[in-house]
ROMIMI-340816 format. One record per residue (C-alpha): residue in three letters; y, x, z. Coordinates in steps of 0.5 Angstrom, whole numbers, plus 500, padded with zeros to 3 digits. Each point is the difference from the previous one (the first is absolute). Layout:
+-----+-------+------+-----+
|   r | north | east |  up |
+-----+-------+------+-----+
| ALA |     Y |    X |   Z |
...
+-----+-------+------+-----+
***
This chain:
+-----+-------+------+-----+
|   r | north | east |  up |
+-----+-------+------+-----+
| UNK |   455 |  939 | 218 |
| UNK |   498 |  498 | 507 |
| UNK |   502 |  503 | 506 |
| UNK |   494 |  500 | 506 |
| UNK |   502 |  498 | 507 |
| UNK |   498 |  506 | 504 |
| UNK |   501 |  503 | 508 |
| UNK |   499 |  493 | 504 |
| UNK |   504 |  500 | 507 |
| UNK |   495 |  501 | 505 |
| UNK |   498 |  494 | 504 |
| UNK |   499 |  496 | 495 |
| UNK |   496 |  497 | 496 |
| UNK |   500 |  496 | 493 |
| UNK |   499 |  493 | 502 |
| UNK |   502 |  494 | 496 |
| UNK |   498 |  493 | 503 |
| UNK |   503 |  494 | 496 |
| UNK |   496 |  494 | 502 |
| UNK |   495 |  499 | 497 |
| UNK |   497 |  507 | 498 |
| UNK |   501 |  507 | 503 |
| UNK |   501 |  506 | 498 |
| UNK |   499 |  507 | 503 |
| UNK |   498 |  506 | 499 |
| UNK |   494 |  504 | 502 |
| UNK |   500 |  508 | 499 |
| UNK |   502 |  500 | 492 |
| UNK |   498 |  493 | 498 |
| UNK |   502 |  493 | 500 |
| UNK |   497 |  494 | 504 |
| UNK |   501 |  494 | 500 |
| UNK |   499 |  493 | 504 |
| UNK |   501 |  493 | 499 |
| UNK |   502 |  498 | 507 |
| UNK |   499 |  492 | 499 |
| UNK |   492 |  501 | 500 |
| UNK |   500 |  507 | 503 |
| UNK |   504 |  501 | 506 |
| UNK |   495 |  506 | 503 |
| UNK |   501 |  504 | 492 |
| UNK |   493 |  502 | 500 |
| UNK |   500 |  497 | 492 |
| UNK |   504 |  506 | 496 |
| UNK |   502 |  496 | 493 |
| UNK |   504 |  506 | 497 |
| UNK |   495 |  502 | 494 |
| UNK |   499 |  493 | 498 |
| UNK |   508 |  499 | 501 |
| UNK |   504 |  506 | 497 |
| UNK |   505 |  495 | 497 |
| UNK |   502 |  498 | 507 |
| UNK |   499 |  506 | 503 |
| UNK |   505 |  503 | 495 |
| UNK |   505 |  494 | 501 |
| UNK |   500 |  501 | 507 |
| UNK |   500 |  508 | 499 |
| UNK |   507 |  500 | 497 |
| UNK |   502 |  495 | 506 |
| UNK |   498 |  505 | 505 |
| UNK |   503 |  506 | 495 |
| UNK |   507 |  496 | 501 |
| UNK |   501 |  498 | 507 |
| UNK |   497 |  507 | 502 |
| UNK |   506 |  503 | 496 |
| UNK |   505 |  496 | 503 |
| UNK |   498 |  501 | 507 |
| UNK |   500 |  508 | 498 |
| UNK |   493 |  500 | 502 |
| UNK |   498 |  505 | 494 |
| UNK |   503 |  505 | 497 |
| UNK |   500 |  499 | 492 |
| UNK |   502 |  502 | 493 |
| UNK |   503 |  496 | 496 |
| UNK |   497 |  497 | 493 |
| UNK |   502 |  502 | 494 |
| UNK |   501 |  495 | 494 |
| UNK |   502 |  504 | 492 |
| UNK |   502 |  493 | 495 |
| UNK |   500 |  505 | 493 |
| UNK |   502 |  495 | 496 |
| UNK |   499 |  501 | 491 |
| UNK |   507 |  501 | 496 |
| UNK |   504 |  496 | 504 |
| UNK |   508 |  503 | 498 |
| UNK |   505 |  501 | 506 |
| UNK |   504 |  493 | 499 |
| UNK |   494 |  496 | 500 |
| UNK |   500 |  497 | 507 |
| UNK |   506 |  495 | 502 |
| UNK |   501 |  505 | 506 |
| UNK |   502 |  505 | 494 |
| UNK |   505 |  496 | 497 |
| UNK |   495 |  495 | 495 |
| UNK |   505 |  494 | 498 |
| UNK |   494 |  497 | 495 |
| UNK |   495 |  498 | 506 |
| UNK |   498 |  501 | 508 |
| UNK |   496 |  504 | 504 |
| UNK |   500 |  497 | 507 |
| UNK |   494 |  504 | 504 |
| UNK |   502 |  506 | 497 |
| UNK |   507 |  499 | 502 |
| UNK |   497 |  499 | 506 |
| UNK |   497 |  506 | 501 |
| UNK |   507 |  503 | 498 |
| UNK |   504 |  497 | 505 |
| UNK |   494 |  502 | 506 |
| UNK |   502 |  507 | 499 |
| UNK |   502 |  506 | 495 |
| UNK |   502 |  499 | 492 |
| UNK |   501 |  507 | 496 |
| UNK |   504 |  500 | 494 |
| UNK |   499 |  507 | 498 |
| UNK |   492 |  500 | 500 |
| UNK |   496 |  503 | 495 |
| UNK |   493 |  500 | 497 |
| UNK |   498 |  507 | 498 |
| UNK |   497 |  498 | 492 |
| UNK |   503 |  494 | 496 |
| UNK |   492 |  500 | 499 |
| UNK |   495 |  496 | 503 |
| UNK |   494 |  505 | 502 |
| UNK |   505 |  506 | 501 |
| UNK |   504 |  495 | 505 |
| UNK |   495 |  499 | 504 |
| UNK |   497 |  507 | 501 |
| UNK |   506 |  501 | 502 |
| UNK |   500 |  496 | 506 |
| UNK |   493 |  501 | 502 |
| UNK |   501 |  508 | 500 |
| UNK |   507 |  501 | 502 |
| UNK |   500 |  504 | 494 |
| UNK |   502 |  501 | 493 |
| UNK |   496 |  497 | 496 |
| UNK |   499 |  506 | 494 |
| UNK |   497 |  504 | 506 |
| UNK |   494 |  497 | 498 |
| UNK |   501 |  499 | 492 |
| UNK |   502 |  492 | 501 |
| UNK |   506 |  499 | 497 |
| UNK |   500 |  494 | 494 |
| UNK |   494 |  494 | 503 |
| UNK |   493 |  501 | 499 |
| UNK |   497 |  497 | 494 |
| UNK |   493 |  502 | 497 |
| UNK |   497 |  507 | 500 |
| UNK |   502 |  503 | 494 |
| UNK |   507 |  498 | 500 |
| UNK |   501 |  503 | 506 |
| UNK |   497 |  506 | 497 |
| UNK |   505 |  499 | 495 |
| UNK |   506 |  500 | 504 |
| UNK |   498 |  505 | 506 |
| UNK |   498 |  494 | 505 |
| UNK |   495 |  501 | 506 |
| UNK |   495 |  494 | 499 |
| UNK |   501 |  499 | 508 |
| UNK |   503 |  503 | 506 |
| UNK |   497 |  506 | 503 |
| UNK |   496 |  498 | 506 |
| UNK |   502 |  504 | 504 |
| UNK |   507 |  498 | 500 |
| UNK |   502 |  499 | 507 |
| UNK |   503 |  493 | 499 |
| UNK |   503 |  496 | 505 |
| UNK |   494 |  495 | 502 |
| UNK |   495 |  505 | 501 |
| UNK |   506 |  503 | 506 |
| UNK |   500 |  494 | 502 |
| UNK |   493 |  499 | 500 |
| UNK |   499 |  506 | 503 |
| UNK |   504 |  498 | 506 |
| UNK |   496 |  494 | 502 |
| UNK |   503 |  495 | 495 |
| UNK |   496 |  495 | 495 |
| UNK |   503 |  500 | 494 |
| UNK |   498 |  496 | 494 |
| UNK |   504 |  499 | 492 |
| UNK |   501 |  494 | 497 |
| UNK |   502 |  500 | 493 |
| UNK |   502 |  504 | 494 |
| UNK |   496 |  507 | 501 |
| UNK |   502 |  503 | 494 |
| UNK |   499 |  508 | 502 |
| UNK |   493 |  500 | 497 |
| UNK |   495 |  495 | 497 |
| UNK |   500 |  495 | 495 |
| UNK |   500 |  500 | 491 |
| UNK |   494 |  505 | 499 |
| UNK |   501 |  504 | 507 |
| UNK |   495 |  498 | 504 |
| UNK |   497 |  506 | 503 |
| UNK |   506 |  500 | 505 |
| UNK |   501 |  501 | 508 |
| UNK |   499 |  494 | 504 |
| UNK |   507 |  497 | 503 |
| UNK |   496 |  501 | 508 |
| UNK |   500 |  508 | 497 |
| UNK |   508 |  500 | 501 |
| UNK |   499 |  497 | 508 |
| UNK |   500 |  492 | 498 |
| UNK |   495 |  497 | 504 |
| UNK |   500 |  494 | 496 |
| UNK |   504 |  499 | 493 |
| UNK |   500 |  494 | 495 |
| UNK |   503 |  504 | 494 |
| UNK |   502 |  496 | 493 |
| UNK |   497 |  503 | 493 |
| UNK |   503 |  506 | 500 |
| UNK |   495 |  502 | 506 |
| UNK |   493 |  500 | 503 |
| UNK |   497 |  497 | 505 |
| UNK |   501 |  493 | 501 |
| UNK |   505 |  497 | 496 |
| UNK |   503 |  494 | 498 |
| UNK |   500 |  499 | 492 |
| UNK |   504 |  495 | 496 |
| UNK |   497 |  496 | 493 |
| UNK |   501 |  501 | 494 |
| UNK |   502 |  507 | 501 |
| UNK |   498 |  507 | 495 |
| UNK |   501 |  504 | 506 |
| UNK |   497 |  495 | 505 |
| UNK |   493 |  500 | 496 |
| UNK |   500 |  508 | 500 |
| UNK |   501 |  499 | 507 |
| UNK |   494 |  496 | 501 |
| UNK |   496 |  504 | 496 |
| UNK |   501 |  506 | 504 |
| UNK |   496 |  497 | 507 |
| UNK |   501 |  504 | 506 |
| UNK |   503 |  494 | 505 |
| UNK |   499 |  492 | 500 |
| UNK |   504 |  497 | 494 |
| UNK |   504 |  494 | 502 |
| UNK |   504 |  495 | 494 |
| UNK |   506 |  497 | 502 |
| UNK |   506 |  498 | 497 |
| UNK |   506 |  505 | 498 |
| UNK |   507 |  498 | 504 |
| UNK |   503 |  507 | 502 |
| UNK |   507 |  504 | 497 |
| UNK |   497 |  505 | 495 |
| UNK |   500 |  496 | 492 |
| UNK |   496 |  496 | 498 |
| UNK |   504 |  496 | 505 |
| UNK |   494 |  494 | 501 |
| UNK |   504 |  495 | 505 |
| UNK |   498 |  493 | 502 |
| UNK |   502 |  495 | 495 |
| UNK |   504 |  496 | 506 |
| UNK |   503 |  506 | 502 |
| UNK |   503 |  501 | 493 |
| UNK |   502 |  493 | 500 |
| UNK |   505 |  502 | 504 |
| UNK |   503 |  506 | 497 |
| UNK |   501 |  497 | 494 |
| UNK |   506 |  496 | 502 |
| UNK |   502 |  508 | 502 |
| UNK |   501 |  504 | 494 |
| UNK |   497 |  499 | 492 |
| UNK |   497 |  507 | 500 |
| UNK |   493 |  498 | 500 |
| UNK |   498 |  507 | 502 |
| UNK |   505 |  499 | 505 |
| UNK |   498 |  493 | 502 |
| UNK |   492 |  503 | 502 |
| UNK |   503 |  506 | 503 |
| UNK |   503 |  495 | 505 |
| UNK |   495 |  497 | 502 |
| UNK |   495 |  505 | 502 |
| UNK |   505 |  503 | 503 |
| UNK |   502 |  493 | 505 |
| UNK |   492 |  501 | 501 |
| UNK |   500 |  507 | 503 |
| UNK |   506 |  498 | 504 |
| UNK |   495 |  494 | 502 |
| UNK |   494 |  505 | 501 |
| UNK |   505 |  504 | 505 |
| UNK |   502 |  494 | 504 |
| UNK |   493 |  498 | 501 |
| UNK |   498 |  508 | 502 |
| UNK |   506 |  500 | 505 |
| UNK |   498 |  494 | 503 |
| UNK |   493 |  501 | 501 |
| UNK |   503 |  506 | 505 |
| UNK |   504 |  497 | 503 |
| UNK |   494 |  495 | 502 |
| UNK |   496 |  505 | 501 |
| UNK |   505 |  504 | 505 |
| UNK |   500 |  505 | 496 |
| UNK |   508 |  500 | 497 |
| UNK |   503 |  504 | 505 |
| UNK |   495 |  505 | 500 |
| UNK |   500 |  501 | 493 |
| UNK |   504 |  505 | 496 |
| UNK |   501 |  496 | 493 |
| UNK |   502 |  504 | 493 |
| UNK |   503 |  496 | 494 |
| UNK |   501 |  504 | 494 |
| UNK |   498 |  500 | 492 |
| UNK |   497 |  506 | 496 |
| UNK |   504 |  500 | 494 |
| UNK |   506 |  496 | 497 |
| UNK |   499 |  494 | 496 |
| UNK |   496 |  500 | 494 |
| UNK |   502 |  501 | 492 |
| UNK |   496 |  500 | 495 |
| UNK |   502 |  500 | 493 |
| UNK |   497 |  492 | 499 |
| UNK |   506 |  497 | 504 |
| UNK |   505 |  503 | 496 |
| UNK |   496 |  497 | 493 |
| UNK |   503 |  493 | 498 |
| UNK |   493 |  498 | 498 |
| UNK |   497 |  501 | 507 |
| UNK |   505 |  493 | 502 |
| UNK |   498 |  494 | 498 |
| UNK |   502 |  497 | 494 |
| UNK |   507 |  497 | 500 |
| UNK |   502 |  504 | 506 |
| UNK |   508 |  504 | 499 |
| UNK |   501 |  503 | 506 |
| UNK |   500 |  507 | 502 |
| UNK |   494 |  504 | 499 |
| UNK |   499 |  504 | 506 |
| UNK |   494 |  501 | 506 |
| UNK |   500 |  498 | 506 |
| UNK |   501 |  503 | 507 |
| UNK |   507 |  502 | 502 |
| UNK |   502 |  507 | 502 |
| UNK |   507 |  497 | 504 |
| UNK |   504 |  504 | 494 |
| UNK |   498 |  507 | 501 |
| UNK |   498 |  503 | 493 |
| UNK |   492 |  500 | 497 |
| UNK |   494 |  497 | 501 |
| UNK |   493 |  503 | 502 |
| UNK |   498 |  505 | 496 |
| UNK |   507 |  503 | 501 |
| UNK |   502 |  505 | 505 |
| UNK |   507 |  497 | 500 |
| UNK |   501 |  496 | 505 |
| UNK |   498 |  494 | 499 |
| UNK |   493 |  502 | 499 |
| UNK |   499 |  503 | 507 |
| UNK |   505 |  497 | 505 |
| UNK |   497 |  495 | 503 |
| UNK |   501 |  494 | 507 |
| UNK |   496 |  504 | 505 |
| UNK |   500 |  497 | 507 |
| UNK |   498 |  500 | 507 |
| UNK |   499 |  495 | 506 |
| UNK |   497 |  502 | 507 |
| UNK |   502 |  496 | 505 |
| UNK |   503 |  503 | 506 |
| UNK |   501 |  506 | 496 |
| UNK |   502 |  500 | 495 |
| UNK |   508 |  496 | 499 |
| UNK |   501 |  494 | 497 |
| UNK |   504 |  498 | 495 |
| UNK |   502 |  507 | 498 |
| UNK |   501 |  503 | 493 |
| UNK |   500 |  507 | 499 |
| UNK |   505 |  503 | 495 |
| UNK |   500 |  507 | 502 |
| UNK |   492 |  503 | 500 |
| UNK |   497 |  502 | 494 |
| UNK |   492 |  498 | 500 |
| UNK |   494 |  502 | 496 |
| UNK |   494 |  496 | 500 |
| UNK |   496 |  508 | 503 |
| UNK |   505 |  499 | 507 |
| UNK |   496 |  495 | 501 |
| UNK |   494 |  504 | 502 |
| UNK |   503 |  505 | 504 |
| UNK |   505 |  494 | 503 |
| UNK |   494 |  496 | 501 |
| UNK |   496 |  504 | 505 |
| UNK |   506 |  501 | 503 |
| UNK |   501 |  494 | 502 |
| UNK |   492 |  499 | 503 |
| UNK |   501 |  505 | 504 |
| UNK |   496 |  505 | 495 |
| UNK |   500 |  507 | 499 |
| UNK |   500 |  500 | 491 |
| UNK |   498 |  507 | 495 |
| UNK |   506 |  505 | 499 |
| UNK |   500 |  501 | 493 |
| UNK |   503 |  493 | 497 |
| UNK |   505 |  499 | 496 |
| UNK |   503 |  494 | 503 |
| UNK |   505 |  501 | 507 |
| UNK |   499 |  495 | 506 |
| UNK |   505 |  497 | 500 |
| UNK |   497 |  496 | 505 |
| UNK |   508 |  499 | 504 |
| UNK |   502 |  496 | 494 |
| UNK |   494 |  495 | 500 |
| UNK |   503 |  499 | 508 |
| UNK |   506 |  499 | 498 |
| UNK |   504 |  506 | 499 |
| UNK |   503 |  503 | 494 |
| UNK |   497 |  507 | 498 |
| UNK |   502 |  506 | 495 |
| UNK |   495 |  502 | 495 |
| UNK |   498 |  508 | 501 |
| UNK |   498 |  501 | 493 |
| UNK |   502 |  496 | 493 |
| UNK |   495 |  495 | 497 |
| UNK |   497 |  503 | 493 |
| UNK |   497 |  496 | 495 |
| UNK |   495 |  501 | 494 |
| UNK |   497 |  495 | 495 |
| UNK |   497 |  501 | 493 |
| UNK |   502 |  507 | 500 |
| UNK |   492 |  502 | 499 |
| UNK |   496 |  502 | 494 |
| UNK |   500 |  492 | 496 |
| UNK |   505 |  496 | 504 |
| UNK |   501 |  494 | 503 |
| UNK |   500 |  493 | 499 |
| UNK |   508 |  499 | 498 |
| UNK |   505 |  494 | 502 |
| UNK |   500 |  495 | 494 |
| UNK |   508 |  500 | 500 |
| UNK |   501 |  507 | 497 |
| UNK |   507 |  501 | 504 |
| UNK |   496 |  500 | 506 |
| UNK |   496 |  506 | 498 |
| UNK |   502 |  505 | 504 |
| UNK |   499 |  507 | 501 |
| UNK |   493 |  502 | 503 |
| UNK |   503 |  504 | 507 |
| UNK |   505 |  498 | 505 |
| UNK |   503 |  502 | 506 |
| UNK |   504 |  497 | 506 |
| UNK |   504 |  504 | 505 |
| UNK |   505 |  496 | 504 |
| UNK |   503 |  495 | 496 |
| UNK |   498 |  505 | 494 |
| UNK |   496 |  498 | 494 |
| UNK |   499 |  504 | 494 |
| UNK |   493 |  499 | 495 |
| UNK |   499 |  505 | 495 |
| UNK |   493 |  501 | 496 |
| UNK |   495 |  505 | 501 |
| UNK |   502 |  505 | 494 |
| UNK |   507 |  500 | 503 |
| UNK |   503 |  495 | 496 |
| UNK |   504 |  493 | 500 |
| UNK |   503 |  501 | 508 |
| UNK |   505 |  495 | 502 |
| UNK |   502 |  500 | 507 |
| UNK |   503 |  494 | 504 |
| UNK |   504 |  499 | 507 |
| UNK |   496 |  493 | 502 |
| UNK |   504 |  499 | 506 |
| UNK |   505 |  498 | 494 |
| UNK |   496 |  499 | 494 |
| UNK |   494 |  496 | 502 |
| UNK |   499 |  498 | 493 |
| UNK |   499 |  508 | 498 |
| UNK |   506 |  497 | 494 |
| UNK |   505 |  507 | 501 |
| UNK |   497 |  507 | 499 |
| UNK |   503 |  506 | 503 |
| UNK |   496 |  505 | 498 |
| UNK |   506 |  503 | 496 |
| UNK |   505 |  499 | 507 |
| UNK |   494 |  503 | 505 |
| UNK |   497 |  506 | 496 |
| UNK |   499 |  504 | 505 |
| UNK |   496 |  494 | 504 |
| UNK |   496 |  498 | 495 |
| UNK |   498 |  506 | 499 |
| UNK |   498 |  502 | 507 |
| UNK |   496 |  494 | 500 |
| UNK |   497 |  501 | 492 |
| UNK |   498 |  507 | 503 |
| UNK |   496 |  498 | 506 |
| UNK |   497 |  493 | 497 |
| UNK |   497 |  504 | 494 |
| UNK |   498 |  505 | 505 |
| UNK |   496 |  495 | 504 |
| UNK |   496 |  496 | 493 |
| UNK |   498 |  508 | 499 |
| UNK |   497 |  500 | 507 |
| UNK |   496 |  494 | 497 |
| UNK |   492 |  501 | 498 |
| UNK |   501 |  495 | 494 |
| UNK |   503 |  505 | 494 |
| UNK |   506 |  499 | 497 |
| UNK |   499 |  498 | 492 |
| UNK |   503 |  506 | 496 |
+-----+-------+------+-----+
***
């Protein structure tokens, strides 16, 4: 999202003279002179030079800035990557492969250890960081496939819209606001006939086949095809490199990942996970170039934990003589499960956060326990907004500023609890029950009929080995009362 300068210091006026061309600022539009040839600028050539009145636009914003010429709100920029687990980067601990730029924006400011998305399940994930709310309260709580089987499981085919998501606040407030990328909230397979991103606040979107309106589309795809027939938006193909299976990297950068490990699963997922640290790199860069850096607060985090899929546990998925271990690729840094599980592997995930001159550097926060929802309610904050008053996420904009923050309310949890169930990990251990509740360092998971409770001290058993239900019934059954309480204040039915 992009702030908009406001409140020019009277007394002046926006000029920017770089020899040979001049640009200033009549009423509310741009005009532009070439100085060589026109020293007396009666020849405006803004309408037939919006490159370089653009170019010189972002000169001007930036030297303004500097000069404290306009009062400003900063950009916002959200990277939501797919299925990357807690210990993929370097910067959480990787020893197999280097993430250098995403290093980069962790050693430029705050590194959260105790982060959480709010579903170990795309399209739930990303309601929630959109609305700030729970992704249940608009019946999303498994990913968005064809109509009928959402009907089957109790899922809307889309997001309500007239949920109040955090692009349309921003919007509201003056900003331009566009998405880029995995949409996953409505449209695609047989859903059509669905809101149009631009109807939740984006000005501008460029979504993948899991959306409408313009997108990017891959060959060779079942799913891609079904994208493309809906219409709806301008199609654009290209080839597949991002971190969510099937993992389709450049044939020179699996080269190298070769010599890294035998896993051929795990060979590809380093590859396009070195393309994203590029990508990041390449994105960073053009800020700085462009003078925006500093004045852009930039949010580094994942929707899930990474994949697992029965298939790479399947010895004849694997090359023919291969005799290694059989296990998927992504990394949750020791924690237990993957994605599709609500134990921790499945929803912790990296999280960071630069804005230079704001934000410290260096820092990793080991005390604040953040969810994917804060980030709204944080966000504005930070942009000087005033947000709604009925999120579930906490501002816990001073932890983003470098100070540590205690949680007001425990952090509660639902998969596959809903009439015919959810996608399930690949790996059975990981399984878990279809509730759970984090209060403090307290984390206790039980199903939606009251069964299978396990409790676990994470600040002592991260990897969810020792249940301590049996030590702590009292506890566990505090917690038990007050997260089945809030399932039941779901709109979605509890099966029988």
């Amino acid at each position: 999202m992009k702030g908009k300068e406001n409140t020019l210091n009277h007394g002046f006026g926006h000029v920017m003279d770089i020899l040979p061309t001049c640009l200033e600022l009549a009423g509310e539009e741009w005009e532009l002179f070439d100085l060589s040839s026109d020293r007396t600028e009666m020849n405006d050539l803004a309408s037939g030079m919006p490159e370089k009145v653009e170019e010189m636009n972002h000169l001007w914003e930036a030297w303004a800035r500097r000069m404290g010429l306009v009062e400003y709100r900063p950009n916002v920029a959200i990277v939501f990557v797919d299925d990357m687990g807690y210990g993929d980067l370097s910067c959480y601990g990787n020893p197999m492969m280097e993430s250098p730029n995403i290093d980069r924006l962790a050693a430029g400011g705050i590194r959260y250890t105790n982060f959480y998305v709010n579903s170990p399940i795309c399209s739930p994930s990303r309601v929630a960081l959109n609305t700030g709310r729970h992704p249940m309260r608009y019946s999303i709580h498994s990913y968005i496939a064809g109509s009928g089987a959402n009907r089957r499981r109790a899922m809307a085919d889309y997001l309500d819209p007239e949920a109040v998501t955090m692009a349309r606040v921003f919007q509201e407030n003056g900003y331009a606001t566009g998405h880029f990328g995995k949409w996953h909230m409505g449209g695609g397979r047989d859903l059509g006939d669905v809101p149009h991103p631009a109807e939740y606040g984006f000005d501008q979107s460029l979504v993948s086949f899991e959306g409408i309106g313009d997108r990017v589309l891959f060959p060779g795809d079942n799913l891609c095809r079904q994208s493309a027939a809906l219409g709806r938006g301008r199609i654009i193909w290209a080839e597949k490199h991002d971190v969510h299976d099937p993992h389709l990297p450049d044939s020179s950068l699996l080269d190298r990942y070769r010599e890294v490990t035998d896993n051929p699963w795990e060979q590809r997922f380093f590859a396009v996970l070195d393309e994203l640290d590029r990508q990041i790199g390449r994105f960073m860069d053009t800020l700085d170039a462009m003078g925006e850096l500093g004045h852009t607060i930039l949010v580094f985090i994942s929707d899930n934990g990474p994949t697992d899929w029965p298939f790479y546990y399947d010895r004849d998925r694997y090359p023919d003589g291969y005799d290694g271990a059989l296990y998927p690729p992504g990394s949750t840094g020791g924690l237990f499960g993957r994605k599709w599980s609500l134990y921790e592997g499945g929803i912790r995930v990296p999280f960071l956060i630069q804005w230079k001159g704001h934000i410290p550097e260096g820092v990793t926060d080991n005390r604040t326990i953040l969810t994917a929802m804060d980030l709204f309610p944080s966000l504005v904050t930070l942009a000087g907004i005033d947000g709604p008053g009925n999120l579930d996420g906490e501002d816990m904009s001073p932890a983003f500023l470098g100070q540590p923050v205690k949680r007001t309310k425990p952090v509660m949890w639902e998969y596959a609890s809903n009439p015919g169930g959810s996608i399930q990990p690949g790996n059975e251990k990981f399984i878990s029950p279809s509730l759970a509740i984090r209060d403090g360092n307290w984390k206790l998971l039980i199903n939606a009929d009251s069964t299978g409770a396990v409790l676990y001290n994470l600040a002592e058993d991260p990897g969810e080995q020792h249940n301590l239900v049996g030590e702590n019934r009292e506890l566990a059954e505090k917690l038990a009362s007050r997260l089945l309480a809030w399932r039941r204040s779901m709109p979605v039915a509890i099966p029988e």
